[in-house]
C-alpha positions in Angstrom: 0.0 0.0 0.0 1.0 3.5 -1.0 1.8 6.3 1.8 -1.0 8.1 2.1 -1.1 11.8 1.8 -2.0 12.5 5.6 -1.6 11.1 9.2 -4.4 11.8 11.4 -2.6 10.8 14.9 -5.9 10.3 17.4 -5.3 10.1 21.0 -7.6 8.5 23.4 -7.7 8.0 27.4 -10.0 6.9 29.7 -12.3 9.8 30.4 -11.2 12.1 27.8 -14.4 12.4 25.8 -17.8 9.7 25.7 -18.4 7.1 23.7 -21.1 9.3 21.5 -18.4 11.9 21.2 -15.6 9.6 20.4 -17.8 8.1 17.4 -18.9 11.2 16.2 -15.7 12.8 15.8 -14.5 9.5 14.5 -17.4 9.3 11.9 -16.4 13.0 10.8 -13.1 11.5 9.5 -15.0 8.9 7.6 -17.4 11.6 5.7 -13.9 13.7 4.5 -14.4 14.4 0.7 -10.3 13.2 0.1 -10.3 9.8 1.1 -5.9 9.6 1.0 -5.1 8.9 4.4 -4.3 6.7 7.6 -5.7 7.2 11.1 -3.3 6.4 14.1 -5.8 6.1 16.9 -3.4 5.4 20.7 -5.3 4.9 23.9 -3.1 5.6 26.9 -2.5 2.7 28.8 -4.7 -0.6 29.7 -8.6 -0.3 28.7 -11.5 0.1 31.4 -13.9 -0.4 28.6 -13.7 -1.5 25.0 -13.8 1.3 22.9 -16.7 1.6 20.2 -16.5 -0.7 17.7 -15.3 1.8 14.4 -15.3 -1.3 11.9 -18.9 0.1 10.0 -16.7 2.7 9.5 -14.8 1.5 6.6 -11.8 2.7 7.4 -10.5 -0.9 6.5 -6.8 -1.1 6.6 -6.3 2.7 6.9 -7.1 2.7 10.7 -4.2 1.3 13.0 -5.5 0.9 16.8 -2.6 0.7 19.4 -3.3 0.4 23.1 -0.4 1.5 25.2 1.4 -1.0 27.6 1.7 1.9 30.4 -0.2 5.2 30.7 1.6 8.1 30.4 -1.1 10.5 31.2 -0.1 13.6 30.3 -3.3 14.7 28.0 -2.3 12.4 25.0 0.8 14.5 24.4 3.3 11.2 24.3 0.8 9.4 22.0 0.7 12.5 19.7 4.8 11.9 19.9 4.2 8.1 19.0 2.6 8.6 16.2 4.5 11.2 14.6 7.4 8.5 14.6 4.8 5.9 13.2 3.5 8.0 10.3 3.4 7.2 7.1 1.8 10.1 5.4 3.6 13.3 4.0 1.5 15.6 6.8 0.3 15.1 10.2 -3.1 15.9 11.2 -3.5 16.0 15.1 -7.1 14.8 15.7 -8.8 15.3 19.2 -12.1 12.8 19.1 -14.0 16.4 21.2 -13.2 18.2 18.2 -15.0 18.0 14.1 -13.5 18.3 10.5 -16.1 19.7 8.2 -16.6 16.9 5.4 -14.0 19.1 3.5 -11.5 19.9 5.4 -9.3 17.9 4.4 -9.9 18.3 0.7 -9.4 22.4 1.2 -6.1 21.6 3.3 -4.9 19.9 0.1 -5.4 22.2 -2.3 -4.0 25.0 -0.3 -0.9 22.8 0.5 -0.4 22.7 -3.5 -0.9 26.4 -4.5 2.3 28.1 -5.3 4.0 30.5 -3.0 3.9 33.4 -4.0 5.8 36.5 -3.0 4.4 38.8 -0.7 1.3 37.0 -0.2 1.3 37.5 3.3 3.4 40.0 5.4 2.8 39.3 8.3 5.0 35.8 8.1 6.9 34.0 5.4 4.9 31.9 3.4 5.1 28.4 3.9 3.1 25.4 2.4 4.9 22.8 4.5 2.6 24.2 7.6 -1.1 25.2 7.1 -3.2 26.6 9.7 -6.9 27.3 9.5 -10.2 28.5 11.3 -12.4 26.4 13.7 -15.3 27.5 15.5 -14.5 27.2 19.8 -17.4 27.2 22.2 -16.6 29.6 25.0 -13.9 31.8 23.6 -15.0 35.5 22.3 -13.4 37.9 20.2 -12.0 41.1 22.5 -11.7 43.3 19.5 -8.4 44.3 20.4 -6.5 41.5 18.1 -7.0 39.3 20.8 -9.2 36.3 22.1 -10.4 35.7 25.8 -12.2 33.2 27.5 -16.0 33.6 28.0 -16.6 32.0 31.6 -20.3 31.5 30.5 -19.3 28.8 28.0 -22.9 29.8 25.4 -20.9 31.2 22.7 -20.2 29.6 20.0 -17.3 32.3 18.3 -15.0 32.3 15.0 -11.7 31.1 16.7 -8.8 31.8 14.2 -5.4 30.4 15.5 -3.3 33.8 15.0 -0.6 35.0 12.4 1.3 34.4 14.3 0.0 31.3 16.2 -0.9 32.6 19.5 -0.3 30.2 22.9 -3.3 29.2 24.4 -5.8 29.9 21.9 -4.9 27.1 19.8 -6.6 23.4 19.7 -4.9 20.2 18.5 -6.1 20.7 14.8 -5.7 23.7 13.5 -1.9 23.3 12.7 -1.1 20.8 9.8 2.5 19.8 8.8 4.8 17.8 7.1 6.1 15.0 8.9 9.6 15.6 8.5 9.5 19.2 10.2 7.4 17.3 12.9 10.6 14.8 13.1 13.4 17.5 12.8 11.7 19.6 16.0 12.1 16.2 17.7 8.1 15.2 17.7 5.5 16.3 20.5 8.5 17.3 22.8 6.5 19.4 25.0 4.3 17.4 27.5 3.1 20.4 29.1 -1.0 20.7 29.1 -0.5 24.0 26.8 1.7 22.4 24.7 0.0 22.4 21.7 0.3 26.6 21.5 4.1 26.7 22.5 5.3 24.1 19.6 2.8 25.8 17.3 3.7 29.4 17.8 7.6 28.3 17.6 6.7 26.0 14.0 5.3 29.3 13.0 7.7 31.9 14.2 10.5 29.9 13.1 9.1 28.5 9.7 6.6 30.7 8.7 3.4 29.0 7.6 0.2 29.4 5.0 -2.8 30.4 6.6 -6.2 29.2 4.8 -8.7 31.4 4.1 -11.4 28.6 5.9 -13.3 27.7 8.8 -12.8 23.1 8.9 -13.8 22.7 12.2 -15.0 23.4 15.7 -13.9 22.3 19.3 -16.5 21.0 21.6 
């Protein structure tokens, strides 16, 4: 078999999301429009329930299940790191099961990954292909109107989250940030187990690197 043209690396652990949420965000990776990929699902550590059964999925051979002989629970930051070093595809995709792809996403990502740089485009960072990053819709975040994004105690909004040019720490989820494996291996993987590790290794990807920014919401975070 071919490598595929993306990775989605999905971590899993005992209480991170329910069953209904776990299939749902699952079933949003079988409904993508571009079918070229392999999902990487970990679960941390020995099972206290079997997870949902995904096989009327029809992922068939694309899905690889791994449970994980010891638990490392630091908020699936080790399993993102194992399965950077596992991939096969030419970009990662880091896939939280509380979060959705539209039934595009992917298919958008693509084509923007293949549109030529062109000078200038953005001046606000180099532009770079290699790393995308795009919208998602976040429940409980609100725009301050100052550039900025805060978090809305009341958790009722459902707001326009864009990740930042540049990325911005802590107002960044899992997968808005899409890459080619090899920068993921030459930055030494999910290095960073700290719980707002997802904003530091973005922001540096994007203030070292540069990166392309769709013009696209693909997503929300539950």
């Amino acid at each position: 078999m071919s490598p595929p043209r993306y990775s989605i690396v999905v971590p899993h652990y005992d209480g991170s999301v329910s069953d209904e949420f776990f299939l749902r965000g699952m079933r949003c990776l079988a409904e993508q429009t571009l079918q070229d990929f392999e999902i990487l699902l970990y679960h941390d550590g020995p099972l206290s329930r079997p997870l949902p059964d995904l096989a009327d999925l029809g992922f068939g051979e694309r899905l690889r299940v791994e449970i994980t002989s010891q638990r490392h629970d630091d908020w699936g930051h080790s399993l993102r790191d194992i399965g950077i070093r596992a991939a096969r595809g030419e970009y990662i995709v880091h896939f939280n099961p509380d979060n959705l792809l539209y039934p595009n996403a992917l298919e958008v990502i693509d084509h923007w990954s293949r549109v030529p740089v062109r000078p200038g485009a953005n001046e606000q960072m180099t532009e770079n292909p290699d790393i995308l990053i795009f919208g998602i819709l976040m429940r409980g975040m609100s725009y301050s109107g100052r550039g900025a994004l805060y978090r809305n105690t009341s958790w009722t909004n459902n707001v326009l989250i864009y990740t930042g040019i540049p990325a911005i720490a802590g107002l960044i989820d899992c997968l808005q940030l899409v890459a080619k494996t090899a920068i993921w291996r030459e930055i030494g993987g999910w290095y960073d187990r700290s719980l707002a590790s997802d904003g530091e290794i973005y922001s540096r990807l994007v203030a070292e690197r540069g990166a392309r920014y769709v013009p696209a919401i693909l997503g929300e975070h539950w």
